[in-house]
Backbone bond lengths (Angstrom), bond angles and torsions (degrees), N, CA, C in turn:
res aa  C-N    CA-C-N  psi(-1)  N-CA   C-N-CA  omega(-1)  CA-C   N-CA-C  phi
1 X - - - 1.467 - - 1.528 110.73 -
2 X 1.066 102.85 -40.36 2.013 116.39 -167.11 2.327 94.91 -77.14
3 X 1.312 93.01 -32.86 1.668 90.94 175.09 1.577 115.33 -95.80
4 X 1.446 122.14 -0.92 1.360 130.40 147.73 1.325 120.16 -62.35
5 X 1.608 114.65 -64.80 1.283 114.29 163.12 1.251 138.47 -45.85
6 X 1.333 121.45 -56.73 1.316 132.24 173.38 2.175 110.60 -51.56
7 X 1.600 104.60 -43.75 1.766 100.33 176.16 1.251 96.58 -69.12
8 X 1.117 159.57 -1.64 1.595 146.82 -164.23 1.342 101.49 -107.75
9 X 1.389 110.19 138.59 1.925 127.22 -172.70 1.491 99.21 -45.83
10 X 1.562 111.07 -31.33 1.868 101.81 -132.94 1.638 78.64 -93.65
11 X 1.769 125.09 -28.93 1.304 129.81 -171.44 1.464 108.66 -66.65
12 X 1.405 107.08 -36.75 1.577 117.30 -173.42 1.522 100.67 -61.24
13 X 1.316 123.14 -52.83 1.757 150.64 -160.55 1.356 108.16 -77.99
14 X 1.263 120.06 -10.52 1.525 139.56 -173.19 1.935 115.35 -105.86
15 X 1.499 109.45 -51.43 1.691 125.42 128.63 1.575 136.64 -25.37
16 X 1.518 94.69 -34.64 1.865 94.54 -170.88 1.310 92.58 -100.38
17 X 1.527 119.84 -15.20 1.502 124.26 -153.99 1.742 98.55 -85.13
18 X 1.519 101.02 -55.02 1.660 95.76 168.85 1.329 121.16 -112.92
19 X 1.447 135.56 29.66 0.896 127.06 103.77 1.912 146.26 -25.94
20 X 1.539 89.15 -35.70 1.691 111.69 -168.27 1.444 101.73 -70.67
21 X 1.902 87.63 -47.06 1.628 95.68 -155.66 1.831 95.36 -93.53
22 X 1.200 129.14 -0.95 1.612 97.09 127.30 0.931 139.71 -39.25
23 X 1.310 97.81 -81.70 1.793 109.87 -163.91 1.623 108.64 -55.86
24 X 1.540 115.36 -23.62 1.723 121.63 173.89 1.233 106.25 -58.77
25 X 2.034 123.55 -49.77 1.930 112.83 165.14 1.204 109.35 -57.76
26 X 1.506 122.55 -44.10 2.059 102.51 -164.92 1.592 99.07 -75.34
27 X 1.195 135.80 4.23 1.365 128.39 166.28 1.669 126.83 -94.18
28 X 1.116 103.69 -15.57 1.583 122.20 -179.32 1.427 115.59 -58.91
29 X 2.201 83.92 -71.21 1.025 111.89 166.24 1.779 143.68 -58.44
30 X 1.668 92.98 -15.42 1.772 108.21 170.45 1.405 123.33 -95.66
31 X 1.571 95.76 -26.27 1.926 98.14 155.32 1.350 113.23 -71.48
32 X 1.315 139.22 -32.09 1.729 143.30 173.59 1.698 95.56 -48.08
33 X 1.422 103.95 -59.46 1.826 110.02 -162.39 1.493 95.38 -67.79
34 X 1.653 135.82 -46.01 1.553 118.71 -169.97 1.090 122.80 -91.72
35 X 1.860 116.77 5.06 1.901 113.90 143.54 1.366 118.67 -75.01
36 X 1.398 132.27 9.69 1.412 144.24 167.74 1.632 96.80 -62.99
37 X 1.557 114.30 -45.97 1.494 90.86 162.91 1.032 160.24 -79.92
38 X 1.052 116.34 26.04 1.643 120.26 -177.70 2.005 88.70 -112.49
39 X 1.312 115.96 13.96 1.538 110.45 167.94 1.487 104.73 -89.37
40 X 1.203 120.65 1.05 2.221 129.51 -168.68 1.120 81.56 86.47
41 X 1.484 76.20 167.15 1.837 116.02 179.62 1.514 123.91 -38.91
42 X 1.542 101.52 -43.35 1.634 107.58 -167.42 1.406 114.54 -71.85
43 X 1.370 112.37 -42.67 1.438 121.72 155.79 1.621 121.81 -38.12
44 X 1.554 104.29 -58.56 1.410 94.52 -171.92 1.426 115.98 -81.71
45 X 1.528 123.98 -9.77 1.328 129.90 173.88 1.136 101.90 -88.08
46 X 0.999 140.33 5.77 2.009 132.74 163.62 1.501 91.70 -99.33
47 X 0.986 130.08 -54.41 1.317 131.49 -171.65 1.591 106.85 -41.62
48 X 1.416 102.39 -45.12 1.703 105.05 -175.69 1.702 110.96 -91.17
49 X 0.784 108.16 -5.08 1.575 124.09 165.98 1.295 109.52 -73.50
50 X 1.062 115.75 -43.56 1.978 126.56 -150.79 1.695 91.23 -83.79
51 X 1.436 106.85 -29.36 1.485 95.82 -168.40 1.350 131.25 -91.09
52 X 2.049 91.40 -6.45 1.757 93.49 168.89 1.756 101.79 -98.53
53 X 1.024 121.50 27.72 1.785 135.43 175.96 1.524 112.35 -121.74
54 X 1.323 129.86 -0.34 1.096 141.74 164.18 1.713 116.70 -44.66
55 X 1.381 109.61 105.69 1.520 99.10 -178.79 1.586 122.05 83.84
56 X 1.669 100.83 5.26 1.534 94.46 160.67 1.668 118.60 -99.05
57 X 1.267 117.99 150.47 1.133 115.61 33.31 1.744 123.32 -98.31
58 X 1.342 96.62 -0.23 1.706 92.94 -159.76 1.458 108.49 -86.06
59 X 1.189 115.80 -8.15 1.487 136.14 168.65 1.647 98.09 -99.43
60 X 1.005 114.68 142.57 1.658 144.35 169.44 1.766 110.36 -84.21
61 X 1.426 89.55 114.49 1.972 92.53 164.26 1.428 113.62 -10.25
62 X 0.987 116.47 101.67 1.335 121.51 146.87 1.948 100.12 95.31
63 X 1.168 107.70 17.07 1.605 113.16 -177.98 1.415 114.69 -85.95
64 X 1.315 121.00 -35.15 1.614 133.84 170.75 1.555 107.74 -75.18
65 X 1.758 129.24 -42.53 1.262 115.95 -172.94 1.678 109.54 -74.91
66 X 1.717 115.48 -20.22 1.482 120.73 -167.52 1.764 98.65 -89.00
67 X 1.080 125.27 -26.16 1.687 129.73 154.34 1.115 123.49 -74.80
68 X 1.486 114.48 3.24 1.736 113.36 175.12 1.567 87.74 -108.45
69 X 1.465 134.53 -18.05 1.106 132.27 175.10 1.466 118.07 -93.99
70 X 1.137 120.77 18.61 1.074 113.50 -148.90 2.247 79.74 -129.80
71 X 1.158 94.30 -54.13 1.495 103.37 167.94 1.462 129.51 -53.89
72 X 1.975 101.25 -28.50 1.417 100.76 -172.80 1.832 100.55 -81.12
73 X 1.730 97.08 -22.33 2.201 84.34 -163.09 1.687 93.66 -82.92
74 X 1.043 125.03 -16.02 1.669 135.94 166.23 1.362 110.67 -44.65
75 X 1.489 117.66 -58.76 1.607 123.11 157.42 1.347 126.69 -82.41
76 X 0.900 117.81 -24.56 1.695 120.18 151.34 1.659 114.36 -36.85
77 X 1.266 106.79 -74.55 1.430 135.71 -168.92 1.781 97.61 -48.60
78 X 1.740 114.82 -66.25 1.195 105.90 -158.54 1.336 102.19 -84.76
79 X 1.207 137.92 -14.04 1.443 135.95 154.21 1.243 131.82 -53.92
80 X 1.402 121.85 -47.97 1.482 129.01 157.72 1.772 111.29 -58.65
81 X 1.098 145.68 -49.81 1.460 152.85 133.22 1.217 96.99 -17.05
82 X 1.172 125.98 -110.95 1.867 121.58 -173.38 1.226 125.19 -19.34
83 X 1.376 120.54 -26.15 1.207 123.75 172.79 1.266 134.82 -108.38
84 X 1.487 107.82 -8.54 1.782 115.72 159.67 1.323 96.27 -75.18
85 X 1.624 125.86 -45.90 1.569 115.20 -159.40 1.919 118.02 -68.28
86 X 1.127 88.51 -29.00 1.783 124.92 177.64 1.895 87.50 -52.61
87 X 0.911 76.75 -72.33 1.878 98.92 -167.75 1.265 108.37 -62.10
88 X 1.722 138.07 -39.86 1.407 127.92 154.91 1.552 114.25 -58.19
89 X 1.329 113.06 -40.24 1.813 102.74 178.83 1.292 97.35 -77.33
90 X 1.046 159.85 -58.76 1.354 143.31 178.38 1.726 112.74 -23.46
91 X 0.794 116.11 -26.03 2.012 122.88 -162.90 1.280 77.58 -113.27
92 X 1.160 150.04 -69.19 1.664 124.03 -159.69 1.696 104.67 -64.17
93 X 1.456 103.96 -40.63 2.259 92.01 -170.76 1.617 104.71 -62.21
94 X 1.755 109.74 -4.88 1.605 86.88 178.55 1.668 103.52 -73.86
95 X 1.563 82.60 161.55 1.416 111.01 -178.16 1.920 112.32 -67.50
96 X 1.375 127.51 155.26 0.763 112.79 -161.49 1.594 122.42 -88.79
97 X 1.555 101.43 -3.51 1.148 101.15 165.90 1.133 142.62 -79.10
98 X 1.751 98.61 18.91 1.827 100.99 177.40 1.070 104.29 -134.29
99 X 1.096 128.50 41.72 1.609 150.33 152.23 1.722 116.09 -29.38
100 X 1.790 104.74 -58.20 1.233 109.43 153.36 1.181 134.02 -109.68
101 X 1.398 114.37 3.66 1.181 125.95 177.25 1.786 120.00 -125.25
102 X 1.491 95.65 69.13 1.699 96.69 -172.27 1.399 111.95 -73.22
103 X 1.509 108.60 146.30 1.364 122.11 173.45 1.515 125.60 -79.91
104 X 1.184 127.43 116.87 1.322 136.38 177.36 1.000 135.22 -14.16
105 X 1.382 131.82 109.46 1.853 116.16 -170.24 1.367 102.78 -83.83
106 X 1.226 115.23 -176.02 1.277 130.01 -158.76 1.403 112.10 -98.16
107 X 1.199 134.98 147.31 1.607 129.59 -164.67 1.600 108.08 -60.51
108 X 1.407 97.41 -22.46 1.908 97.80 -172.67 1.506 92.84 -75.38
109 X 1.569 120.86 -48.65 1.395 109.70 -147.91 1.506 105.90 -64.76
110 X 1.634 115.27 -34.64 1.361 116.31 -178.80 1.495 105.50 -74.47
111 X 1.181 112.07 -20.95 1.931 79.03 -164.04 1.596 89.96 -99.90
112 X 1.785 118.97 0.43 1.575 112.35 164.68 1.957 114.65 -75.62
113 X 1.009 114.09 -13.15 1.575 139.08 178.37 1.408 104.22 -87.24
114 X 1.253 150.73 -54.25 1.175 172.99 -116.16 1.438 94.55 -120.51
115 X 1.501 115.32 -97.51 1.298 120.13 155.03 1.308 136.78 -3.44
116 X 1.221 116.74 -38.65 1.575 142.26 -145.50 1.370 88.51 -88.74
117 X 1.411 102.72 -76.83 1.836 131.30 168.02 1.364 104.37 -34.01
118 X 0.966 132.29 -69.09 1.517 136.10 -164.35 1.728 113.04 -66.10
119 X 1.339 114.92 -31.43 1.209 122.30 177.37 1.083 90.28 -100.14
120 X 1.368 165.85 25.48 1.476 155.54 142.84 1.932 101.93 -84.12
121 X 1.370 97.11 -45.28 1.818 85.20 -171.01 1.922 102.81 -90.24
122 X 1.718 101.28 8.61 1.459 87.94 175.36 1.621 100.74 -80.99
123 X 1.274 120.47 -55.56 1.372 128.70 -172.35 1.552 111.43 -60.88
124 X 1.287 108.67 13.86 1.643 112.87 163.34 1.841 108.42 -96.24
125 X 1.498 86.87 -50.21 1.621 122.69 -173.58 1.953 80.75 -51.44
126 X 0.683 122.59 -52.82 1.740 121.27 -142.04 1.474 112.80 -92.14
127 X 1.659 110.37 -47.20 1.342 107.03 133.65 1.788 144.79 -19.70
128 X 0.938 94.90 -67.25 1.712 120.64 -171.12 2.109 91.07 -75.14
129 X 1.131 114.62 -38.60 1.516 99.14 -171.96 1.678 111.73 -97.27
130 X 1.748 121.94 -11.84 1.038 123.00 161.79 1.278 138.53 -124.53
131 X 1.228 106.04 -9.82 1.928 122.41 167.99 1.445 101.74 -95.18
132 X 0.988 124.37 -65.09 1.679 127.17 -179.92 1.848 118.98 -60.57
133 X 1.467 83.51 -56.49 1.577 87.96 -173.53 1.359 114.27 100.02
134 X 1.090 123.40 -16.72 1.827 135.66 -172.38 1.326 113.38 -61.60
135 X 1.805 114.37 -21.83 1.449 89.11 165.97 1.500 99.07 -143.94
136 X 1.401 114.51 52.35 1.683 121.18 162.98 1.592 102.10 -55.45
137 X 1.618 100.62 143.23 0.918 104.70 158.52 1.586 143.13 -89.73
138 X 1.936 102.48 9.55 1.386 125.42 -167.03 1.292 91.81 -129.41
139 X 1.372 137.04 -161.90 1.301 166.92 -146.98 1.575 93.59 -122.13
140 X 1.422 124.85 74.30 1.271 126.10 -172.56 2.190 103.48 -58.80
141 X 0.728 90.29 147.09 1.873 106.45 -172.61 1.570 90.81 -125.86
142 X 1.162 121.67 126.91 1.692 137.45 174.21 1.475 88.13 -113.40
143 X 1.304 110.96 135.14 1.631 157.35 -176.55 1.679 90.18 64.71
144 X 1.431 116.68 59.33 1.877 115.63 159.52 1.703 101.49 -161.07
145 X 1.187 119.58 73.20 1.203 144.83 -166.28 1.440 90.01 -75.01
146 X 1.352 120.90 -49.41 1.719 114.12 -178.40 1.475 104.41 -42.27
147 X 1.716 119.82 -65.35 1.208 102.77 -163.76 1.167 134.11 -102.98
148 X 1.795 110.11 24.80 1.591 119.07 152.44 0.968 116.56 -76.71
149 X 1.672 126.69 -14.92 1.724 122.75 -177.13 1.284 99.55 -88.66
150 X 1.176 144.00 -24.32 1.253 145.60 172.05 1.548 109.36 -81.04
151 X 1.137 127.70 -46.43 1.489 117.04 170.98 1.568 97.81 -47.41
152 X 1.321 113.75 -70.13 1.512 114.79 -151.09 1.540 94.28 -51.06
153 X 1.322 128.46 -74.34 1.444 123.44 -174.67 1.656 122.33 -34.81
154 X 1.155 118.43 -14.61 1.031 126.13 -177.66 1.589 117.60 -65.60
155 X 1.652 95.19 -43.05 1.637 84.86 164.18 1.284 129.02 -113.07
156 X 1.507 104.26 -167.03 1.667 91.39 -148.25 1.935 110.60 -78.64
157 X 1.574 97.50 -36.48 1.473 105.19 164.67 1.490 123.28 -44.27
158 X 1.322 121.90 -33.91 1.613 128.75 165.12 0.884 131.95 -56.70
159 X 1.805 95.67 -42.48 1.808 93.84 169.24 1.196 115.51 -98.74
160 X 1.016 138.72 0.85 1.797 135.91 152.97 1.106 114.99 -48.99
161 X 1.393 107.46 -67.67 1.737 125.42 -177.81 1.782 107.64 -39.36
162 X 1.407 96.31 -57.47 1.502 113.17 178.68 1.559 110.93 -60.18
163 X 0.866 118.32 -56.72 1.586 108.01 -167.72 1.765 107.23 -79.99
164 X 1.295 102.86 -42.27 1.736 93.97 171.55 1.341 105.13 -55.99
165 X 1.286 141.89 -28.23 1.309 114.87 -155.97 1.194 111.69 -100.02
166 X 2.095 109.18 -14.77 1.636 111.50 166.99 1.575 97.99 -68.90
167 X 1.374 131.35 -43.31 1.294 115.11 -155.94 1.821 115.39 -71.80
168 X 1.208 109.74 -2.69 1.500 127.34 -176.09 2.065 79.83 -98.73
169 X 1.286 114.37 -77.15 1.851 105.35 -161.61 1.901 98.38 -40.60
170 X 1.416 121.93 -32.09 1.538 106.35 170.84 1.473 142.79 -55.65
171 X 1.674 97.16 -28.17 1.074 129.85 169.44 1.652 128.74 -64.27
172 X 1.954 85.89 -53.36 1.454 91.45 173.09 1.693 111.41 -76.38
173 X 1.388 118.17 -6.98 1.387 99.93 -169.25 1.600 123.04 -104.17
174 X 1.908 89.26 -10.24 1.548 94.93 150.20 1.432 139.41 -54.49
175 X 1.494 95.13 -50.13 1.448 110.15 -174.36 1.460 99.30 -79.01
176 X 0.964 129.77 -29.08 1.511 121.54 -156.98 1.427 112.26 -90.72
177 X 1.785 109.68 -16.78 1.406 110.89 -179.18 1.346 94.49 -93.00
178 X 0.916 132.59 -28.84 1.780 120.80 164.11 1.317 124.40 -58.85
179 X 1.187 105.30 -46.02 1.238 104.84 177.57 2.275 125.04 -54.61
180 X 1.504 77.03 -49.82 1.459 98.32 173.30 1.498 122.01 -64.45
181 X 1.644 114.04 -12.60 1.087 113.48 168.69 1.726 125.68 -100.27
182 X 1.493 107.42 -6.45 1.329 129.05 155.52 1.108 97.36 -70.64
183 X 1.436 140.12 -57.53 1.458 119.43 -148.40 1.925 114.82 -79.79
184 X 1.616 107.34 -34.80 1.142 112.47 160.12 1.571 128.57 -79.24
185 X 1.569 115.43 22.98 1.149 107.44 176.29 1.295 144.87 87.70
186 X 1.357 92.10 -7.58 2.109 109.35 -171.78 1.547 106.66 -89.63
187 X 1.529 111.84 0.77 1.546 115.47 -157.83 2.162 81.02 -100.28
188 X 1.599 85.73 149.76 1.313 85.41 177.00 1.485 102.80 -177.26
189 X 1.505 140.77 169.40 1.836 121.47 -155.43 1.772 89.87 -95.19
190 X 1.420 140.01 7.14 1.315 148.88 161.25 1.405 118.07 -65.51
191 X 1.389 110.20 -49.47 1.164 114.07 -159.26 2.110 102.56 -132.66
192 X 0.954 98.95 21.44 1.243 128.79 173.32 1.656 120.59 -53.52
193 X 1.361 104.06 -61.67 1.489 119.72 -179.36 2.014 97.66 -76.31
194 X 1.335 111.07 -44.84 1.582 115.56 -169.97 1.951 101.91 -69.70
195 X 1.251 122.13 -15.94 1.551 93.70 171.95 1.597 91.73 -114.79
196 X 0.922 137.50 7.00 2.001 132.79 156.37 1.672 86.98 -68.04
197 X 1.226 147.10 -31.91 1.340 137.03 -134.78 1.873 90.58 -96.01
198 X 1.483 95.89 -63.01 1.483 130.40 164.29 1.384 129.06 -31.38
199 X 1.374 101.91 -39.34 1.731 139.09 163.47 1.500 106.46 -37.51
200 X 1.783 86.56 -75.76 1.569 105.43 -153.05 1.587 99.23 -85.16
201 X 1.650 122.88 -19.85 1.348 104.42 179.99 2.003 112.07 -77.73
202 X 1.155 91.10 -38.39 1.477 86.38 162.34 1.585 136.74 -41.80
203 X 1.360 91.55 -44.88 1.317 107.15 178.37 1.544 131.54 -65.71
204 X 1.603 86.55 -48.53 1.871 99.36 170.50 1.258 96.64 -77.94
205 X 0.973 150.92 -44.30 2.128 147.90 166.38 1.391 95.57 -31.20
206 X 0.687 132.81 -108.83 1.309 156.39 -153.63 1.598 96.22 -37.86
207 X 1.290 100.36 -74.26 2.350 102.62 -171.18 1.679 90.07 -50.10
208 X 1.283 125.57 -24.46 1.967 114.82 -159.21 1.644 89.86 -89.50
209 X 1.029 114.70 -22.94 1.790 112.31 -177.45 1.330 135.57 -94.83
210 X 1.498 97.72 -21.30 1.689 113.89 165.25 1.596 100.51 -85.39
211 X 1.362 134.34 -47.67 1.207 143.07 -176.29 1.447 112.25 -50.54
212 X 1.235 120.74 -45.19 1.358 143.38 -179.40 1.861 101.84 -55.23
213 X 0.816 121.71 -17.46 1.597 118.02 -163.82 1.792 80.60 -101.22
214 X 1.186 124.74 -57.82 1.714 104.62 -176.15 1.041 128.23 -72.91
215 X 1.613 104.65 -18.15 1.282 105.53 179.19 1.575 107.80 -73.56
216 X 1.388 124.99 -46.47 1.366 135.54 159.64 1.752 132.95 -27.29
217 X 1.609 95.33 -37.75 1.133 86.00 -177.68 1.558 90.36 -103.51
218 X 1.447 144.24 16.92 1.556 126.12 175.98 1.731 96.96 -106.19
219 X 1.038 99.89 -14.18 1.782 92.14 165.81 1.440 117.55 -88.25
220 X 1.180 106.70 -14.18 2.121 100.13 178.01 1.794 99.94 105.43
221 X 1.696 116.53 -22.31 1.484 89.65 166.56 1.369 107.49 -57.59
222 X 1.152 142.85 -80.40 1.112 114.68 -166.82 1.589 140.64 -95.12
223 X 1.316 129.48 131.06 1.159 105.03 -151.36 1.861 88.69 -161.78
């Protein structure tokens, strides 16, 4: 039954849908925690402290933040999957007369494809320059999170990377929370205009709040 569901379009489309709207709470909630910096350092280094102490004592150092990670590559994984496979059956149901002459996708589907990609090699990119450290561009310091986000922003490659790749996650999270609310059913010609509304405030929230941290630290608030 569970491998019936899962081969079927609507099962695949049902996967990306809350899949999405995971990763849409651990994103809400991780732009809330990285405007903690523009409170100084001490603020935002308790802040990043507090979160590998989450749930102790009955939880173990660092046992709640490695199960919040553990949930996000879980929706990572079957979301990126759902949507190559989505996207290969899409190219086989075409018809055969556009073999060489394919018909145009739709501005959502490409810049949901586009997007997809770009926020897949950011969260490699973002990883590797602030959890790892492997490709800081400063003297990475582990347990001083304040002043690796400020090194990295400091140059100009940091904040490119960074802001193109929020202005693509705005993109994808317009389209994608619509989409996801068609696919589970909440979409309807009532309430139609109120999650397009919902869409786009999310969307501009979110790109204006991650953005805000580079933009912050290239003006001297934060520094």
């Amino acid at each position: 039954m569970t491998r019936t569901v899962w081969d079927s379009t609507v099962g695949k489309k049902v996967v990306m849908a809350v899949s999405g709207l995971v990763m849409l709470l651990y994103l809400v909630v991780h732009m809330i925690g990285n405007l903690k910096i523009f409170f100084g350092p001490g603020e935002f280094n308790h802040y990043a402290h507090w979160l590998r102490t989450v749930g102790e004592p009955f939880m173990h150092y660092e046992w709640t933040l490695w199960l919040i990670r553990v949930v996000l590559v879980v929706a990572v994984v079957a979301h990126a999957t759902s949507a190559y496979q989505l996207s290969r059956r899409d190219i086989k149901a075409r018809p055969s007369q556009y073999v060489h002459r394919r018909p145009r996708s739709s501005y959502a589907t490409r810049t949901m494809r586009w997007g997809g990609t770009i926020l897949g090699l950011f969260v490699v990119w973002h990883i590797l320059d602030l959890t790892t450290g492997t490709v800081h561009s400063g003297g990475f310091q582990p347990g001083h999170p304040y002043q690796n986000v400020v090194d990295t922003f400091s140059t100009w490659y940091g904040n490119v990377i960074y802001i193109v790749a929020m202005l693509a996650l705005g993109l994808h999270v317009r389209h994608g929370f619509w989409s996801a609310a068609q696919t589970l059913g909440a979409g309807s010609r009532s309430r139609d205009r109120a999650l397009k509304t919902v869409a786009n405030f999310l969307a501009v929230v979110l790109t204006a709040g991650f953005v805000a941290v580079p933009v912050g630290v290239m003006t001297g608030v934060v520094s």
